[in-house]
C-alpha positions in Angstrom: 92.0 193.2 -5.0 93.0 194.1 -1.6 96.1 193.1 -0.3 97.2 192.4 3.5 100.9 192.9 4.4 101.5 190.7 7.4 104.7 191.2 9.4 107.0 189.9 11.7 109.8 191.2 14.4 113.8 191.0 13.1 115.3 189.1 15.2 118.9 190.1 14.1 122.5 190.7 16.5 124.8 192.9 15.4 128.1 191.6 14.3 131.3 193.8 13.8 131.0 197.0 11.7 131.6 196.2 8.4 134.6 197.3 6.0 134.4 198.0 2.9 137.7 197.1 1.0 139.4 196.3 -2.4 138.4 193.1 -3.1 140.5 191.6 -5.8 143.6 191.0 -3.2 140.9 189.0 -0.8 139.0 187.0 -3.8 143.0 185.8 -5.2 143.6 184.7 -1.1 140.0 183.6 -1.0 140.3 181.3 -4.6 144.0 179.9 -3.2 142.8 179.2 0.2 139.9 177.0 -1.0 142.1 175.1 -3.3 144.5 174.2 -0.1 141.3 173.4 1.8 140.0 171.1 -1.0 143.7 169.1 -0.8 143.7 169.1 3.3 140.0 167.4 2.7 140.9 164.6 0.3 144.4 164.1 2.2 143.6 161.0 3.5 142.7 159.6 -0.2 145.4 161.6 -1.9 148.5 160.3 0.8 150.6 162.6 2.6 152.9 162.5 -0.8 151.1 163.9 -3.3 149.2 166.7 -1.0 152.5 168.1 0.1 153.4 168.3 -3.8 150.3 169.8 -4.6 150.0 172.2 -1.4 153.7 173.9 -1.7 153.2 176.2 -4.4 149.9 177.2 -3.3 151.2 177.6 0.1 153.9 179.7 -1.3 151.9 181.7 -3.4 149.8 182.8 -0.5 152.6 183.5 1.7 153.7 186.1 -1.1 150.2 188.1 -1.0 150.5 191.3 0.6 148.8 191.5 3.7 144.9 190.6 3.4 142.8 193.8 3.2 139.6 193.3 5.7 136.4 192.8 3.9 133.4 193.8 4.4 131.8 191.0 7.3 128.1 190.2 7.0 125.7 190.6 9.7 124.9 188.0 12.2 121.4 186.8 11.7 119.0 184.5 13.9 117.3 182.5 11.9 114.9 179.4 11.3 117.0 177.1 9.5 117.0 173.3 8.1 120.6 171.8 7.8 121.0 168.9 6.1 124.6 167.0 6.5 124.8 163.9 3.7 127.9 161.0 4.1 128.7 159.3 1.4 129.4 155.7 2.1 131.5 153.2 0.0 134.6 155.4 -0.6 137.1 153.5 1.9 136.5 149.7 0.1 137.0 151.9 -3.5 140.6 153.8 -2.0 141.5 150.3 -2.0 141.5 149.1 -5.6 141.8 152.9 -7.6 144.6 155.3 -7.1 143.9 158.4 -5.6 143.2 160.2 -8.8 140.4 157.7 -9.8 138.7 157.9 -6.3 138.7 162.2 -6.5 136.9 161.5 -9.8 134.6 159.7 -8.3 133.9 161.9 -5.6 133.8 164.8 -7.5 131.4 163.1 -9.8 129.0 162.1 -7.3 128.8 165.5 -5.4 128.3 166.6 -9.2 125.3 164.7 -9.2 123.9 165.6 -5.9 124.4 169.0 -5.8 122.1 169.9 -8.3 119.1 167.9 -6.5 119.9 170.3 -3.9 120.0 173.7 -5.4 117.1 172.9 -7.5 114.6 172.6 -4.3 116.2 176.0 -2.9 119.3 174.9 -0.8 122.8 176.2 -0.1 125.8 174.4 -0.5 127.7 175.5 3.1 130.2 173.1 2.5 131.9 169.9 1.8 133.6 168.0 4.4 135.7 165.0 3.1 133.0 162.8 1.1 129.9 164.9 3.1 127.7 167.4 1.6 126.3 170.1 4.6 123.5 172.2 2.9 121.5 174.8 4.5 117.5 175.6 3.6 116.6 178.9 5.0 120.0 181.3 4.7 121.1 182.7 3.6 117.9 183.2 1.9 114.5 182.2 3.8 111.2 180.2 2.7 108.0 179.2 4.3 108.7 175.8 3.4 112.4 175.3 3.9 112.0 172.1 5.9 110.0 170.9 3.7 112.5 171.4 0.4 115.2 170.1 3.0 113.0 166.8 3.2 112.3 166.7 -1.0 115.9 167.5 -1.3 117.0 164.4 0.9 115.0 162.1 -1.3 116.0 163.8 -4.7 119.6 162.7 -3.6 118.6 159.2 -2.8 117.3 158.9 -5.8 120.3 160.9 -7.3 123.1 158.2 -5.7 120.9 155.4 -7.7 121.5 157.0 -11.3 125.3 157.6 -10.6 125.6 154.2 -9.1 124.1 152.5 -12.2 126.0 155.1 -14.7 129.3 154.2 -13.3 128.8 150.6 -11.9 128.7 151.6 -8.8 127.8 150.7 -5.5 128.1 153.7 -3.2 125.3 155.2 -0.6 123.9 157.7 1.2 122.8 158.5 4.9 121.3 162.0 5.7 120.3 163.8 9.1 118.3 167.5 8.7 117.2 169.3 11.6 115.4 172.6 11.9 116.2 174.9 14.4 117.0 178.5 15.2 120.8 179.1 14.8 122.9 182.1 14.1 123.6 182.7 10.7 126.6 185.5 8.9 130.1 185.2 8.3 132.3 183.2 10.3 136.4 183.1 10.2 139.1 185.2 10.6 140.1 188.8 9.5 141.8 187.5 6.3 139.1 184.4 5.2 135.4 184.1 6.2 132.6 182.2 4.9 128.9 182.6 5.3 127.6 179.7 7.5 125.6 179.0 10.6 126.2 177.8 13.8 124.3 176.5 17.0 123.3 173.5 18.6 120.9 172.3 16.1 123.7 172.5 13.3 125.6 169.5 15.7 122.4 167.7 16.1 121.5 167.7 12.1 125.2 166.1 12.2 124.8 163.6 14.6 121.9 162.4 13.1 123.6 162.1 9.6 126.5 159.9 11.6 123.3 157.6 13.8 121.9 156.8 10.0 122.9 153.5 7.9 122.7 153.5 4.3 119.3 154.5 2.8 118.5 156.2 6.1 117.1 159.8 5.8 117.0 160.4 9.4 115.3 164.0 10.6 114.4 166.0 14.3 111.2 166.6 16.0 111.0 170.1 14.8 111.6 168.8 11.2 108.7 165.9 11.8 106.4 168.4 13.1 106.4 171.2 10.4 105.8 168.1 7.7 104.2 165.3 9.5 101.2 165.8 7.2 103.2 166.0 4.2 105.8 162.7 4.4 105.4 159.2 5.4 107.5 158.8 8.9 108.8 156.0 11.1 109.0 157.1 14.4 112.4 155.2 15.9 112.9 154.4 20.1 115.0 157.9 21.6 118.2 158.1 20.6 121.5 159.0 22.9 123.8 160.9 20.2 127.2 162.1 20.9 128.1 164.8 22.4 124.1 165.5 23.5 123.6 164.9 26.9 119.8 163.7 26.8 117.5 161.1 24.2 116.5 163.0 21.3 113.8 162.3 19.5 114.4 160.5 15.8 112.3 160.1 13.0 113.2 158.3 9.8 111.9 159.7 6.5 110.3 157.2 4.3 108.6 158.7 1.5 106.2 161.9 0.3 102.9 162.1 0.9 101.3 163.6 -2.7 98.8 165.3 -3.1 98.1 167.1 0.6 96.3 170.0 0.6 96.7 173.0 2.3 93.7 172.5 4.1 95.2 169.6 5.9 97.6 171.4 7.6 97.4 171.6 11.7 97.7 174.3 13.7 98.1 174.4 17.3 95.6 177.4 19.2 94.3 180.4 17.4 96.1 183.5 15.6 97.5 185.6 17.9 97.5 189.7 16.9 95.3 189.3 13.9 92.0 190.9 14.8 91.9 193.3 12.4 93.2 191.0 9.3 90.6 188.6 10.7 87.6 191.0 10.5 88.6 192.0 7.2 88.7 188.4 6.3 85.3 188.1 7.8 84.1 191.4 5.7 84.8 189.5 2.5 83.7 186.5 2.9 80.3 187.9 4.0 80.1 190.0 1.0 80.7 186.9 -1.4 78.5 185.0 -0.1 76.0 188.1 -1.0 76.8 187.3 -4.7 80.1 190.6 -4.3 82.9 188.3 -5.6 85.6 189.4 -3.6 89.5 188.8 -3.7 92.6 190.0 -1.3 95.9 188.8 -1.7 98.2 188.3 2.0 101.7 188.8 1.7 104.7 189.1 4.0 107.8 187.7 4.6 108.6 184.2 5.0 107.3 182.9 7.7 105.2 185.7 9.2 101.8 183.9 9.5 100.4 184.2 6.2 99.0 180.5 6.0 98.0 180.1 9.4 95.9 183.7 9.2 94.0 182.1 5.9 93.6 178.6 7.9 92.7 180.2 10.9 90.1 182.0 9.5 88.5 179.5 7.4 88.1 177.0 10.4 86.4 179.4 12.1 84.3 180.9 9.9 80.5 179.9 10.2 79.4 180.7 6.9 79.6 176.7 4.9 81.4 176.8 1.9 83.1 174.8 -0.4 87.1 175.3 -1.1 89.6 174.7 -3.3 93.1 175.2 -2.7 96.4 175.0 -4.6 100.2 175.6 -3.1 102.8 176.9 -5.0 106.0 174.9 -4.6 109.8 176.2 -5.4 110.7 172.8 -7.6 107.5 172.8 -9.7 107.8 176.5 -10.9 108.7 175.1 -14.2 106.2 173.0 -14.4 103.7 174.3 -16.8 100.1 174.0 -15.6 100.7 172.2 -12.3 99.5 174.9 -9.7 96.5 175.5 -12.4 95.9 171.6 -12.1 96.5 170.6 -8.4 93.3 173.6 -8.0 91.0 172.0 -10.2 91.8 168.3 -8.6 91.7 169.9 -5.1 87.9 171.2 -6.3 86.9 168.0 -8.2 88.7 165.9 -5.1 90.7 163.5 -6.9 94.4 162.9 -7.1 97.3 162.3 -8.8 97.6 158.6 -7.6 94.4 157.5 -8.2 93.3 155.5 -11.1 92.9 157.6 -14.3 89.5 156.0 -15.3 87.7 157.0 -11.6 89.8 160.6 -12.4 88.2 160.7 -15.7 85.0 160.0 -14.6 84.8 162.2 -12.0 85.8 165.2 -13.9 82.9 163.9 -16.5 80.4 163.7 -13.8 81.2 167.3 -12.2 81.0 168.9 -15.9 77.4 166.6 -16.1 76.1 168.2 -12.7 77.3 171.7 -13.4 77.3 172.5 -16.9 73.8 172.4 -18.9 74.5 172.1 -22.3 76.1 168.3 -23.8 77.9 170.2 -26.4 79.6 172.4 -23.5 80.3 169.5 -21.5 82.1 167.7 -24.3 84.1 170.6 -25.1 84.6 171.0 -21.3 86.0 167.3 -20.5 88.2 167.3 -23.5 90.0 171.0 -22.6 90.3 170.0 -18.3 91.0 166.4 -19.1 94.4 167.7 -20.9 94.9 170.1 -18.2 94.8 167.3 -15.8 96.8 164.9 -18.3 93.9 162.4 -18.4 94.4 160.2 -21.2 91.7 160.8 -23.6 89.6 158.5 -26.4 90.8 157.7 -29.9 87.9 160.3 -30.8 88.5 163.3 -28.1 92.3 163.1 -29.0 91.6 163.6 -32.7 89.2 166.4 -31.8 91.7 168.0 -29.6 94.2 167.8 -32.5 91.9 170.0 -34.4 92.2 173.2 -32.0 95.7 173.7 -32.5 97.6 174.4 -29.2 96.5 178.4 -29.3 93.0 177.6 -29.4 93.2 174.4 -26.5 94.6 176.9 -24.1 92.1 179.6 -24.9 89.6 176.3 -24.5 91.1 175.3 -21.1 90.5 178.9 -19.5 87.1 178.8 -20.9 85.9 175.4 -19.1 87.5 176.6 -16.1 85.7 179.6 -15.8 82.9 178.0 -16.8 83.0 175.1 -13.9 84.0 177.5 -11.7 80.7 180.0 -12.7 78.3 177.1 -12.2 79.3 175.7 -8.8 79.5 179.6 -7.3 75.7 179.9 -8.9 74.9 177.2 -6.0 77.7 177.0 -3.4 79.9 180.3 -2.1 83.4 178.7 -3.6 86.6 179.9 -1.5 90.0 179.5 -3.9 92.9 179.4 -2.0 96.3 180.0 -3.8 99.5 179.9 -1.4 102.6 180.9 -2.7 101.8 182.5 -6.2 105.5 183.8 -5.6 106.3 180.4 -6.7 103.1 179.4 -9.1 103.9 178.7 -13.0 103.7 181.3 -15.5 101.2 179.2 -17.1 99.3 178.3 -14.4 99.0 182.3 -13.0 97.5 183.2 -17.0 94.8 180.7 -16.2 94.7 182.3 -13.1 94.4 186.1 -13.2 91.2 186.4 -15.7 89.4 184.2 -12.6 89.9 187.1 -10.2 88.2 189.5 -12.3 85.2 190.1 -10.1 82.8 188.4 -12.7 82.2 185.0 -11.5 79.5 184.8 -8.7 79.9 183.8 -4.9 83.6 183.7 -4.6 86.0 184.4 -2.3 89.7 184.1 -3.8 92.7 183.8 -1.1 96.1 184.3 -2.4 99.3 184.4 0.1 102.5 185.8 -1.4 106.1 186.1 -0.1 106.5 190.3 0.0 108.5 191.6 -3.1 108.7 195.0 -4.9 106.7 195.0 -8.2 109.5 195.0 -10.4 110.9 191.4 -9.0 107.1 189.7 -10.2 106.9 188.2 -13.3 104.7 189.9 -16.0 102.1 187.1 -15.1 102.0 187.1 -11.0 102.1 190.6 -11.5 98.7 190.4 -13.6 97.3 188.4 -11.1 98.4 190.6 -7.7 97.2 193.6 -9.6 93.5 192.6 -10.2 90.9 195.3 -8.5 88.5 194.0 -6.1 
């Protein structure tokens, strides 16, 4: 397999030299310092009473710490970044019939149920702010598709605020503003307390737009809408004067997730720039599969360096026809087992989750009819893919399914997928696409690797992952990066 590193420029500043120190002196100022922050936050639930009772002996044991000892300061960083800032609404009308105590449960038991949507889609708590949530996608550790977990995130905790509400009788809400824009990114504070954020103008923008929101509103900027205008359903709302910016800004309003998109949707604005040589190679291959040489490369890199927009940019170019199949990885389904392996086949057989199961079932029949020659084959064919999909099958498949054993099903699902996958290259050159393998399921990349063995006719393979040593694979992406050409 050949294997394209494509890079980018560091776009990094330098911040001050750092220290290195003893730390346990700074973690003990660190851990009583965010305790008094936490009181200062809920002071105006709490009453000025109880936070002074609470604050004095943390106050007083920081004052008796020796002096702080300067840690070591993380470089400053520009970076791409999605900042999300979520307000939770409701809080004043409950501070009025609970006691302080009740209403910090509350609040503590709500961010308990949103913070987990967030982490789980790849985001960073930065910090909490009263009853709002500011979350950062992108640092301190970057993505291709940050915005795009930033926008999944947003509705996870919609969805999130509904389970708590109806756990705990409930009637509390959510509005949300995420912006994406450069901003600089490191530790911020003073010499005795810092904390890794980011700052810039688009950090007070993704907060203005949280504020313009009512509840239910998921409220995002241009940048945001244009990296995943072909993957969400938006509203596009009249220009809106926020404070503190002195001209309109552009607002969106998230509605809902566009399923099933594939990669081959995506739009790109002019060609590659840079990538002559990448594109030749590209060019080399493809040729050479189409001669019956089944080729594969895999393109990896950093986030954000180009890799999908060399593969796109290629392919819409290219003026050999082909036929192509294409399958993303995504950061919240890599647990998922089967889903990259599935959302392939579907993008090949061009059907979808949301459509009705009976045209899904038939169309997988009728693909496995027109490729595959023997009945026998295509019954044992429909009943292995059809599980892969999840397509519910007949009294008389299920029982015969049921008879494999799970061992022998999966051996039978890599069989019919080879198989499919033979017949069509015998007649059509077949380009597979696989983005983000980084982030592909174990069981998904098993199907996966024995496809790329060089056996299976005119077929180009395309797989884009995110630059790693070998050691930080899995045992199964690692199979499937190390196939030969």
């Amino acid at each position: 397999m050949g294997i394209v590193h494509a890079r980018s420029p560091e776009f990094t500043c330098q911040a001050n030299e750092p220290q290195y120190v003893m730390l346990e002196q700074n973690s003990r100022r660190a851990e009583i310092q965010r305790a008094i922050d936490g009181v200062e936050a809920q002071r105006h639930l709490l009453g000025d009473a109880v936070a002074e009772t609470v604050l004095s002996p943390l106050l007083r044991s920081l004052a008796e710490l020796k002096d702080p000892v300067p840690r070591a300061v993380a470089e400053a960083e520009r970076k791409l970044v999605s900042i999300l800032f979520a307000d939770i609404t409701g809080f004043t009308a409950l501070s009025e019939r609970l006691d302080a105590e009740a209403v910090r449960n509350v609040i503590n038991g709500c961010f308990n149920a949103l913070v987990p949507v967030v982490e789980r889609y790849g985001g960073h708590i930065d910090k909490f702010i009263g009853d709002e949530i500011m979350a950062l996608f992108g640092a301190p550790v970057a993505r291709e598709n940050d915005s795009e977990m930033a926008l999944r995130a947003a509705i996870g905790m919609m969805d999130a605020i509904e389970v708590f509400n109806r756990a705990e009788s409930l009637q509390l809400a959510l509005h949300i503003g995420v912006n994406t824009a450069r901003v600089v990114a490191g530790d911020v504070g003073s010499e005795t307390r810092t904390q890794y954020s980011v700052m810039g103008a688009g950090v007070n923008l993704a907060a203005r737009l949280c504020d313009a929101g009512s509840a239910g509103d998921i409220l995002i900027g241009h940048e945001t809408y244009l990296l995943n205008r072909r993957r969400f359903l938006f509203d596009a709302l009249p220009p809106q004067n926020l404070q503190g910016i002195q001209t309109p800004v552009l607002v969106y309003r998230l509605n809902a997730t566009i399923e099933d998109v594939g990669a081959y949707d995506v739009e790109w604005e002019g060609r590659a720039i840079g990538r002559a040589d990448e594109l030749d190679r590209l060019t080399t291959l493809l040729g050479d599969a189409d001669q019956g040489r089944p080729r594969s490369i895999v393109i990896s890199g950093e986030a954000g360096v180009g890799k999908s927009r060399l593969i796109w940019d290629f392919l819409e170019h290219s003026v050999v026809p082909f036929t192509i199949g294409a399958a993303r990885g995504q950061l919240h389904m890599q647990n998922v087992n089967d889903w990259a392996a599935a959302s392939l086949l579907r993008d090949l057989l061009g059907i979808s989750t949301t459509q009705d199961l009976n045209v899904s079932a038939e169309r997988l029949r009728d693909a496995l009819i027109l490729t595959l020659r023997d009945a026998g084959q295509v019954d044992r064919a429909y009943v292995a893919l059809a599980t892969l999909l999840q397509i519910e099958l007949s009294p008389e498949e299920r029982s015969l399914a049921a008879s494999f054993g799970p061992e022998v099903m999966r051996r039978m699902i890599g069989a019919a997928l080879r198989s499919y996958l033979m017949a069509r290259a015998e007649t059509e050159l077949l380009v597979l696409v696989c983005e983000d393998v980084h982030w592909w399921d174990p069981a998904s990349l098993e199907l996966l690797a024995p496809l790329l063995s060089g056996e299976l006719g005119r077929m180009l393979s395309m797989l884009s992952a995110r630059e790693s040593t070998d050691t930080e694979y899995s045992d199964a992406l690692r199979a499937v990066m190390n196939q030969p050409m």
